[in-house]
C-alpha positions in Angstrom: 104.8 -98.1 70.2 108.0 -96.4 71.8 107.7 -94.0 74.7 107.8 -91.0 72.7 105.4 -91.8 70.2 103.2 -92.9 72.9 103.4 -89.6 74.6 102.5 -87.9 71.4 99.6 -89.8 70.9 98.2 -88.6 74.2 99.0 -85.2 73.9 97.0 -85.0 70.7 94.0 -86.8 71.6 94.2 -83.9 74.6 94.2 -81.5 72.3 91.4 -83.5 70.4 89.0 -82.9 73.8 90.3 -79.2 73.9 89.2 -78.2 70.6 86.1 -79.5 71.4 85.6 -77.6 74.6 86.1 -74.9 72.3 83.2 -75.8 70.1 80.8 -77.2 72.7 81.2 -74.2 74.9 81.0 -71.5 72.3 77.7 -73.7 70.5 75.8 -73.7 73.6 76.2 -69.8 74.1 75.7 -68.1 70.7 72.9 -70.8 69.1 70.0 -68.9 70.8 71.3 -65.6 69.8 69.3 -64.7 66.6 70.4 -62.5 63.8 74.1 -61.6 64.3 76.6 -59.6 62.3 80.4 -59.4 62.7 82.3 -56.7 63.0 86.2 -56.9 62.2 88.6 -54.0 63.0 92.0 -53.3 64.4 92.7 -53.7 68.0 94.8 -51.2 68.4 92.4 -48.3 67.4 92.0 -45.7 70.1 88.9 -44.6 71.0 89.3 -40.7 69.4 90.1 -42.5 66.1 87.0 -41.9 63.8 87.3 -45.1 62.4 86.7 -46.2 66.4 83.2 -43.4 66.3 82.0 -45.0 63.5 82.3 -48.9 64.8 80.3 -47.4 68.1 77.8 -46.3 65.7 77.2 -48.7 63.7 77.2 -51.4 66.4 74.2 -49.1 68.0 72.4 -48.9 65.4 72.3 -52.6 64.5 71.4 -53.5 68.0 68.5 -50.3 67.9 67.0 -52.7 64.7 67.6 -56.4 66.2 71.1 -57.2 65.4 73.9 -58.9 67.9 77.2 -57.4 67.2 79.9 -60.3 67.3 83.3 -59.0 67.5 86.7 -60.6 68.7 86.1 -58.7 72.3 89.4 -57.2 72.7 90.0 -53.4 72.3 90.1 -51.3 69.7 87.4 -51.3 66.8 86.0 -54.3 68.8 85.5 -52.4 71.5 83.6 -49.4 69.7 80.9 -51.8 68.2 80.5 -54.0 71.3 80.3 -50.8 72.9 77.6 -49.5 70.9 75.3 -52.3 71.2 75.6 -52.8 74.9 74.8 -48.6 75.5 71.8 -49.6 73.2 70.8 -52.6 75.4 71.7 -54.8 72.7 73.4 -57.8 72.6 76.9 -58.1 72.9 78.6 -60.4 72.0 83.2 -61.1 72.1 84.7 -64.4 70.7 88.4 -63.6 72.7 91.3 -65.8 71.6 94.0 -66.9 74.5 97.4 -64.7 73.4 100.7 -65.0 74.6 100.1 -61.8 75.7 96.8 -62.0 77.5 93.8 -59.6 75.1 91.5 -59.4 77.5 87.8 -59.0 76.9 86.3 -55.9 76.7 83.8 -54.3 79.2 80.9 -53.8 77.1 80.9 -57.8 76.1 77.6 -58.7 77.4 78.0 -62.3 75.8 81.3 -63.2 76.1 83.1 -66.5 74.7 86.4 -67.7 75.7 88.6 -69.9 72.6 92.0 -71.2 72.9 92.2 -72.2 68.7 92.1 -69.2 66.0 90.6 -71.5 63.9 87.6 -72.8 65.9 86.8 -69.1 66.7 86.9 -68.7 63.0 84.5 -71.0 62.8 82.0 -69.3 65.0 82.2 -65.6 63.6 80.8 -67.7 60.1 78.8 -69.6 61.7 76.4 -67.4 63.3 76.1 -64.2 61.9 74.3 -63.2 58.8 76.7 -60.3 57.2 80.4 -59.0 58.4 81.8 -55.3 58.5 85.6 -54.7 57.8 87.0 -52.0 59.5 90.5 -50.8 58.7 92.4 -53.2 60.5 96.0 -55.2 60.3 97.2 -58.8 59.2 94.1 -60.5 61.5 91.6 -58.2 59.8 93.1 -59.1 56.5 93.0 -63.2 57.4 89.3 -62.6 58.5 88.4 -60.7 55.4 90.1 -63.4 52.9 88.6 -66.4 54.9 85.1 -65.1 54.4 85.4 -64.1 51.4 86.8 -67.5 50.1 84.0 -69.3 51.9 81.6 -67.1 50.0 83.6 -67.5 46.5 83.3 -71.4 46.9 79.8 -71.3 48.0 80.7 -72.9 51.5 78.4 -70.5 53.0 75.6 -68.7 51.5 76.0 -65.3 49.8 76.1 -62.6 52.4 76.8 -58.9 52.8 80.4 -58.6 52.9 81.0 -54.2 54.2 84.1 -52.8 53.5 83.9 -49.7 55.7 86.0 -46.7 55.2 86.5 -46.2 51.5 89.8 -44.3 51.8 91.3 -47.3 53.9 90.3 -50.6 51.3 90.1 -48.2 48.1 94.0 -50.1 47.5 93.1 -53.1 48.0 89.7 -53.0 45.6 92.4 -51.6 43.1 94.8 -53.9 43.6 91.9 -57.2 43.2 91.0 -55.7 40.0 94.3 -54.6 38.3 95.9 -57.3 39.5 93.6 -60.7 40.4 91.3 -60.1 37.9 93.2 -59.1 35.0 95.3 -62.2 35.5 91.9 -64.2 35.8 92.5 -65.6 39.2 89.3 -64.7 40.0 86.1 -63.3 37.8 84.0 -60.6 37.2 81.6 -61.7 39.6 84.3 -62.1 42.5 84.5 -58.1 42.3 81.2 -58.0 42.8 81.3 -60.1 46.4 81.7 -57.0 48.4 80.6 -53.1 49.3 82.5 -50.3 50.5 80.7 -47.0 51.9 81.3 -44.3 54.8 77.8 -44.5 56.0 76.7 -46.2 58.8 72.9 -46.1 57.9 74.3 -47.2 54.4 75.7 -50.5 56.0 72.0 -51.1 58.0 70.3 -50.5 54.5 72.7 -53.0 52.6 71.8 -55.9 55.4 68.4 -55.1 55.6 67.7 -55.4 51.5 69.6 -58.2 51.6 67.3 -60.2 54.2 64.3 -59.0 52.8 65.6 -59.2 49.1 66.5 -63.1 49.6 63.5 -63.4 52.2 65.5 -66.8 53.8 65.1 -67.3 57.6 68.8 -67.2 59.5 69.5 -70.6 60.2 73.5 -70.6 62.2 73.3 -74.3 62.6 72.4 -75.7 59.0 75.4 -72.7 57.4 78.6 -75.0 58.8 77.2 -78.6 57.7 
């Protein structure tokens, strides 16, 4: 084995042990935390944006009926709903990502959880929470949005309440699945059916709710990701 390849080697099983961290750390933290919903959303929504009063709203009223609120803990939409469920005295919870340039976590994280890799904090939104809200948002609220729905679509995870909040903002896009996916047949009938969109917030408590009591199936984070 030459020098180079050597040195490789020991940078990746380095990076093996980091990734791990990542896991180990963020497992120990969020596996006592209950009933959990995500809540995705632009970063870079100020806080007089209604899209940022609803977020608030909904993450208090979640937390008011037993919910975490999981978000990315940076600003923005993530912000509003940790926000929320902290002034509630709920639990808050912010999966923050290391960026080149430095999202720190909000204040009203009550739970926060550091990750270095995109993709094992991907892992942990899935993992541990029982529905997710999409708030308009940019290209990461986009990746968030197709990786859950994929792992719904394939039956990697169970089937969950997937909100699509703000009806003006993802009317395109539920256009554009059906005129476009659908009537090529890259995806089915029932695909279109994966997902709600409404502007209420009580709306998005009653969807979760039915769901829970509708499928009547204890939350179990640790057997989802097996």
């Amino acid at each position: 084995m030459n020098e180079e390849v050597k040195s490789q080697y020991q940078e990746d099983s380095w990076r093996i042990l980091r990734i791990m961290s990542d896991y180990v750390d963020a497992f120990e933290t969020l596996s006592p935390l209950g009933k959990a919903v995500t809540v995705f959303g632009s970063a870079r929504t100020p806080a007089k944006h209604p899209a940022y009063k609803a977020a608030q709203k909904i993450g208090a009223l979640l937390a008011k009926n037993g919910f975490a609120i999981i978000t990315g803990g940076g600003p923005g939409i993530m912000e509003a709903a940790n926000r929320g469920a902290a002034e509630v005295g709920g639990k808050s919870v912010g999966l923050n990502i290391s960026l080149p340039f430095e999202q720190k976590t909000n204040p009203y994280v009550n739970y926060p959880v550091p990750f270095h890799y995109f993709f094992a904090r991907k892992t942990c939104f899935v993992k541990y929470s029982c529905a997710f809200i999409f708030m308009p948002g940019g290209f990461g609220t986009l990746d968030e949005m197709g990786e859950v729905l994929t792992l719904v679509q394939t039956h990697r995870i169970p089937l969950v309440p997937l909100i699509f909040f703000g009806k003006k903002f993802w009317v395109g896009f539920k256009d554009w699945v059906r005129d476009n996916m659908l009537a090529e047949k890259y995806i089915s009938e029932d695909d279109t059916k994966l997902f709600h969109a409404t502007d209420d917030p009580k709306e998005v408590l009653k969807i979760i709710e039915d769901h829970l009591r509708r499928t009547d199936t204890p939350f179990l984070p640790n057997k989802w990701m097996g």
